[in-house]
N, C-alpha and C positions, 0 to 999 in steps of 0.2 A: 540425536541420530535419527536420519529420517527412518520411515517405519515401510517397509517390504508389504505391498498392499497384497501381494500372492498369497500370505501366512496365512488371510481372509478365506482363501478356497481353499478344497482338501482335495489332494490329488484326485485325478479320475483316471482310470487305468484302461489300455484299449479291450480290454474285454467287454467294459462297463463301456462302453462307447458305442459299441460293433452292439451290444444288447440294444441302446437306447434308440439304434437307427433301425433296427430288424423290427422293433417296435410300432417304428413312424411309417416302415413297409406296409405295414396292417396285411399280413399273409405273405406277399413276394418272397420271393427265396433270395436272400442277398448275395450269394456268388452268381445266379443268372443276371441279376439288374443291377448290380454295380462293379463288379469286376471285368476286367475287361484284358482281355489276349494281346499281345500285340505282336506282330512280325516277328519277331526275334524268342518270342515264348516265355515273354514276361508278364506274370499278372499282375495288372497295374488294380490298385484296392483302390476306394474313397478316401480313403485318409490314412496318414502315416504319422507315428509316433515315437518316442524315443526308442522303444521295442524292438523298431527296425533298425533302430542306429547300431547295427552291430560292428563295424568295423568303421572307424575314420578312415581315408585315405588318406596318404601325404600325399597332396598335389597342386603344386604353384601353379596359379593361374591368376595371372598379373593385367586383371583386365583392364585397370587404368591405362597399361601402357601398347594398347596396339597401335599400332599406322595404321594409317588409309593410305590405300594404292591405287594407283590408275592404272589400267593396261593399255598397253600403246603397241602397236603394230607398228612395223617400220618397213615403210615400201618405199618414203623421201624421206631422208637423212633431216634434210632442213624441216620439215612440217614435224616430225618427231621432234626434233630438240624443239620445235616451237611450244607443241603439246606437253613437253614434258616441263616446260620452263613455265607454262600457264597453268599447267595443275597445281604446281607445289603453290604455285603465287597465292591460288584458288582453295587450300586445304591439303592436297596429298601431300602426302609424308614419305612413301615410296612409288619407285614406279618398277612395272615389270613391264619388260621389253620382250617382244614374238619377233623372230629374226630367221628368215626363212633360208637364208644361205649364207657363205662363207665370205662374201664378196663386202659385205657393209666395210666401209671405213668406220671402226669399230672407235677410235681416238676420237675420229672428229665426232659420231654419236654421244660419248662421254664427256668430251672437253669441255663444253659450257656450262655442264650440270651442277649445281651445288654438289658434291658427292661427300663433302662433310656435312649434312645436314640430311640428306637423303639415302635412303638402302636404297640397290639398285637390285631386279631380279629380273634373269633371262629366262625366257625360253626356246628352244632352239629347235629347227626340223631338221637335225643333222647334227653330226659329233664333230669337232678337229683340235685337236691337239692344239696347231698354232696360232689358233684362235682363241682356244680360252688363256692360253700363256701371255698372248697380248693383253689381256682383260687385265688377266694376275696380273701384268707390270703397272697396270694404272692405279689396282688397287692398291698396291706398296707406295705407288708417289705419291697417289693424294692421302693416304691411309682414307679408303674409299670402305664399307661393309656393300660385298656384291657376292649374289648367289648365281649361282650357274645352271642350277637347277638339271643337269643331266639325268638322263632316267632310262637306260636301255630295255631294263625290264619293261617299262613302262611303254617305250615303243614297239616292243614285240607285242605285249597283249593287246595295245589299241591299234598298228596299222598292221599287226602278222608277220612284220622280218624287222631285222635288228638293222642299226642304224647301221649304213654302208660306211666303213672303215678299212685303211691301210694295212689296220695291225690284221692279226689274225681272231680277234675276237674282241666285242665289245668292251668287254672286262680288262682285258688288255691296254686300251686306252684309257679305262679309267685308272688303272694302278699307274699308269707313266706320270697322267694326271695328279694325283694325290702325292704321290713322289715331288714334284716340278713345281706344283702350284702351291704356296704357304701363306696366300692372302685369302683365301676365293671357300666359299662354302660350293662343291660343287656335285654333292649327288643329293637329288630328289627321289621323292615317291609318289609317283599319282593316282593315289586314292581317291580322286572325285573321280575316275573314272570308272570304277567299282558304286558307287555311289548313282551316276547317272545311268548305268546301265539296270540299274533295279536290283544292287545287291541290298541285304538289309544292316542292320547297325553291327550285328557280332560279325559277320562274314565282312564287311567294308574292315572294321577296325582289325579282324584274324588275319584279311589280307594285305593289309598294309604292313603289318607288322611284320608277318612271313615274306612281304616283298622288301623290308629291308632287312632281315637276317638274311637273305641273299648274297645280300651286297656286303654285310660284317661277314659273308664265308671268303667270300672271293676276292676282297679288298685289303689289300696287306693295313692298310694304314688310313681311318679316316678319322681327323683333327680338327672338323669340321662340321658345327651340326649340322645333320641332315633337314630336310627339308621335304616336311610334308604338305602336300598340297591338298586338303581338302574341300567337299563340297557337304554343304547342308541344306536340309529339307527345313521342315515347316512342323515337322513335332518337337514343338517348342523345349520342353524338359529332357526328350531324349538325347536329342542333338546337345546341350549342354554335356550333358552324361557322358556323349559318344564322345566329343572331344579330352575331356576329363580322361575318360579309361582310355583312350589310345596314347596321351603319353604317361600314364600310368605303366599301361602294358609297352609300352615302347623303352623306358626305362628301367624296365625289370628287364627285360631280353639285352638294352644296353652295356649293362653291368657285366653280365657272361663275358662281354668282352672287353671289359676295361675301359667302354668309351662313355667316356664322363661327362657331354655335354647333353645336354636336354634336347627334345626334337624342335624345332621350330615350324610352327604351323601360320601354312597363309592359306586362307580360308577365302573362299566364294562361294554364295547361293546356288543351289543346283540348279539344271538347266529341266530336269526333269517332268515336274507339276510346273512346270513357265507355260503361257498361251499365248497363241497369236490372236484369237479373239480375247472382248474386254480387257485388251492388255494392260489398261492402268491398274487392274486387279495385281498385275506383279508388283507394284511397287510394292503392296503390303505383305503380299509373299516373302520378297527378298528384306521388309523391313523386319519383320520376325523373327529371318533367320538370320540377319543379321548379328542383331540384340543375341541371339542363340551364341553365334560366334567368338562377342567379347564375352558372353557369361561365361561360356564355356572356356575362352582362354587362349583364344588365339590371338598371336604375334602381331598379323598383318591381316586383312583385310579387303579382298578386291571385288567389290560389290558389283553386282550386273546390271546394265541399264534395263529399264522396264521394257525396252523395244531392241534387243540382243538381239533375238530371233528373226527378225524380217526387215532390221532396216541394217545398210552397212553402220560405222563409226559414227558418231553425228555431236557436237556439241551440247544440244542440251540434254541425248541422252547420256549423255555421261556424265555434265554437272549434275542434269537430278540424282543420279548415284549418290557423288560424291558427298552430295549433301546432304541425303539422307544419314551418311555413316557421320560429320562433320556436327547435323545434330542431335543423336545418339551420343557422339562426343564431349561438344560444350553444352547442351542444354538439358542433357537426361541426366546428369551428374554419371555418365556411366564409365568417366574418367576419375571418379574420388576414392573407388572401391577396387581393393584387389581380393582375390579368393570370393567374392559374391557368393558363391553357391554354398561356401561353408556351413557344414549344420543346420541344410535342409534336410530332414528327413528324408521328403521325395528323392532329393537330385542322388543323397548319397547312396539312397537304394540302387536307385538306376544304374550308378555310376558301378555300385560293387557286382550286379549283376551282368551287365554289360562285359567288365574287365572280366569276370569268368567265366561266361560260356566265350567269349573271344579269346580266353587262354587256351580253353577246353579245345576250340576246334583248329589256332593253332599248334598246339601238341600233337593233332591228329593230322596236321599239313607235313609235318615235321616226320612223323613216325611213316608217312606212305611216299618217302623222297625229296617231302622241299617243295617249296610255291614253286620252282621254275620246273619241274617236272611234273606237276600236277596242271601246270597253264600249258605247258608243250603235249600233257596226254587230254586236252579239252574237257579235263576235270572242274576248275575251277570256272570257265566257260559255262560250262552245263548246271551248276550251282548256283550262280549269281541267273540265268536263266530262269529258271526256276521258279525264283523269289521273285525276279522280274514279271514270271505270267503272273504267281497267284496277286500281285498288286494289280497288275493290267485288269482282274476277273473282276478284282473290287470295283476299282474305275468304270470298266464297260456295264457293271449293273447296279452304279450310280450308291454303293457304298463306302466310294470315298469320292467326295465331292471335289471338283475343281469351280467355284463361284464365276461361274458367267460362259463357265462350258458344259459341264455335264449338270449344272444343277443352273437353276434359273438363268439361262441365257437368252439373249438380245438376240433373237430372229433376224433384225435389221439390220444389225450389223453385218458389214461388207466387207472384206479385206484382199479381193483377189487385186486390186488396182494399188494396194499400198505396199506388195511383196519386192523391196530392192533384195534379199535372200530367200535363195531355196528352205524353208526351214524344219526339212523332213529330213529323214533316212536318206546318205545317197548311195545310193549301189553302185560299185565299181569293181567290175569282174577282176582280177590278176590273181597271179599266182603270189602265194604267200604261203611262210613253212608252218602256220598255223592258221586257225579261224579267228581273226579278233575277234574280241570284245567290242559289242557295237552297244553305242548311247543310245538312249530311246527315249521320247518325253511321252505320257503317258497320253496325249492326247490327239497322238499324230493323227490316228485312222479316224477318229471324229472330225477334225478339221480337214481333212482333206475331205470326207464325204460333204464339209459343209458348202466347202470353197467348188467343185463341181456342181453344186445346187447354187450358187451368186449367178 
């Protein structure tokens, strides 16, 4: 019988741990020099040990099995089925469709598609009834998996009015929906946009979840997982975490209502710390939070090109995407393992901590009327605000770094001559029955002072 070489050492306990490093301090005080705060009011220690393993979570996260998606815009019917027939050939596994009006020949978009081999995911700038009924017919012929991705809340918070509709209220066309449609996943949540605007991880993950308890109030009947859309950042261990406890905490709130399917998360890199100077510094950005993505357990996957922000669509930036996720996939082994983060000390600290002040402060979303009456009284507005300056104050005085903007950057660098996108703030006066929610990348007012100085 082989022999357990561990019998050889005698446990060390974190008392005797935390002693031996106060030691190697020689005076420092060890909560000022190595513990450290972070946004959300978690102190993150040196080192973690079984001690902290105080609660396991149950939580599937099946990272062998996500997709890679490509996002495809469709302004020419024929160049999108082109694009979307060259991605899968190329890697992708799913594609989500941006479909700006009602008018697409919706059959002839689909009809060439493998759509037994590929998920298909809309987005839509507009609600219709007998538009997604037509989707639903296709996905019963082909037995096609397509999400629909509607999200009314989610257009009132980011354009300030609900998507214009026949019925009398947005809700209204989703219950006709959920009624009529039995192939179709068709309500979403958009949580990256809490994310981009500078909420933090409990407040992103409270408000998602309180934006679909919205939808389990008002929704006679949903059969269908939802679909959360998030966005991650580049703290690498968090962002695992964050995903972890949001369908953690998505699944407890679930249950209340008897809806037994798990959330499904498609996940994209935030747009947030992205630059338009030294921009090939994103690729490493989006590679980290990528890698976050599948640790943490997300479904799908639609990675950003390294040049989003100022160039339109472009071929190579979008194979470089795909291929970064393509070798995460086949050559990092990061398809052999499911549950990864299992019994890490760290992640499951994170992950328990996270899931309970994000319980904590959706209970208190809850107890003062509901995400939609706290987003309609500029509550949740002035919140994610908030968090959004004190990040901004870090940024503007260079403690937290963006590599090749606020910290060591390339003077020579030029970029007023390679802008095909505006890729600022754009102000657009109208009337609206609230204030959105506006996205902001932490670097705007720095490049824009750089770009009047070229």
């Amino acid at each position: 019988m082989a022999k357990n070489l561990f019998d050889d050492f005698s446990p060390v306990s974190a008392k005797l741990w935390k002693q031996k490093i106060q030691f190697e301090l020689k005076g420092a005080d060890y909560n000022d020099t190595l513990i450290w705060n972070s946004p959300e009011d978690i102190k993150v220690k040196p080192f973690y040990d079984k001690e902290d393993f105080t609660k396991k979570q149950s939580v599937s996260t099946k990272a062998s099995q996500f997709k890679i998606c490509q996002n495809i815009f469709v302004f020419d019917i024929e160049k999108s089925i082109e694009k979307g027939l060259d991605s899968i050939n190329r890697g992708a596994e799913s594609l989500r469709f941006t479909i700006q009006d009602d008018t697409v020949d919706i059959a002839k978009l689909l009809g060439k598609l493998p759509l037994d081999k590929v998920a298909i995911y809309f987005h839509f700038s507009f609600i219709s009834i007998d538009f997604v009924k037509k989707i639903d017919a296709i996905a019963k012929e082909k037995k096609a998996t397509i999400y629909c991705n509607l999200d009314p809340i989610g257009q009132l918070a980011k354009d300030g009015n609900w998507f214009v509709t026949n019925d009398k209220t947005n809700f209204d066309t989703l219950n006709t929906l959920s009624k009529e449609t039995s192939s179709l996943s068709i309500i979403s949540i958009n949580s990256g946009l809490y994310q981009n605007a500078g909420a933090n991880m409990v407040q992103q993950i409270a408000y998602g979840v309180a934006h679909a308890n919205e939808y389990f109030n008002r929704i006679t009947a949903i059969n269908q997982p939802i679909v959360f859309q998030v966005s991650v950042g580049t703290n690498y261990f968090f962002e695992i975490a964050k995903l972890r406890a949001l369908r953690i905490l998505f699944n407890t709130i679930a249950q209340e209502y008897n809806h037994n399917q798990d959330c499904h998360l498609l996940v994209t890199p935030t747009k947030r710390n992205k630059t338009i100077y030294d921009y090939n510094v994103n690729m490493l950005r989006t590679t980290t939070e990528c890698m976050s993505a599948i640790l943490g357990g997300a479904d799908a996957i639609a990675n950003l090109p390294y040049d989003a922000l100022y160039h339109k669509d472009n071929e190579f930036g979008d194979r470089i995407a795909r291929n970064q996720l393509l070798i995460l996939k086949e050559e990092s082994y990061f398809d052999k393992v499911d549950n990864p983060a299992d019994g890490s000390y760290y992640v499951e600290s994170l992950t328990n901590q996270l899931a309970e002040k994000a319980l904590l402060l959706f209970k208190d979303i809850e107890a003062n009327g509901g995400f939609l009456k706290q987003l309609n009284e500029g509550v949740i507005k002035r919140k994610i605000q908030e968090s959004a300056d004190t990040e901004q104050a870090l940024f503007d005085s260079g403690k937290e770094p963006l590599l090749g903007t606020n910290k060591y950057p390339n003077k020579q660098d030029k970029m007023k001559q390679d802008l095909e996108l505006f890729p600022f703030v754009k102000i657009k006066p109208r009337k609206t029955l609230i204030t959105p929610i506006i996205e902001k990348r932490l670097a705007e007012k720095l490049e824009q002072e750089r770009l009047l100085e070229e």
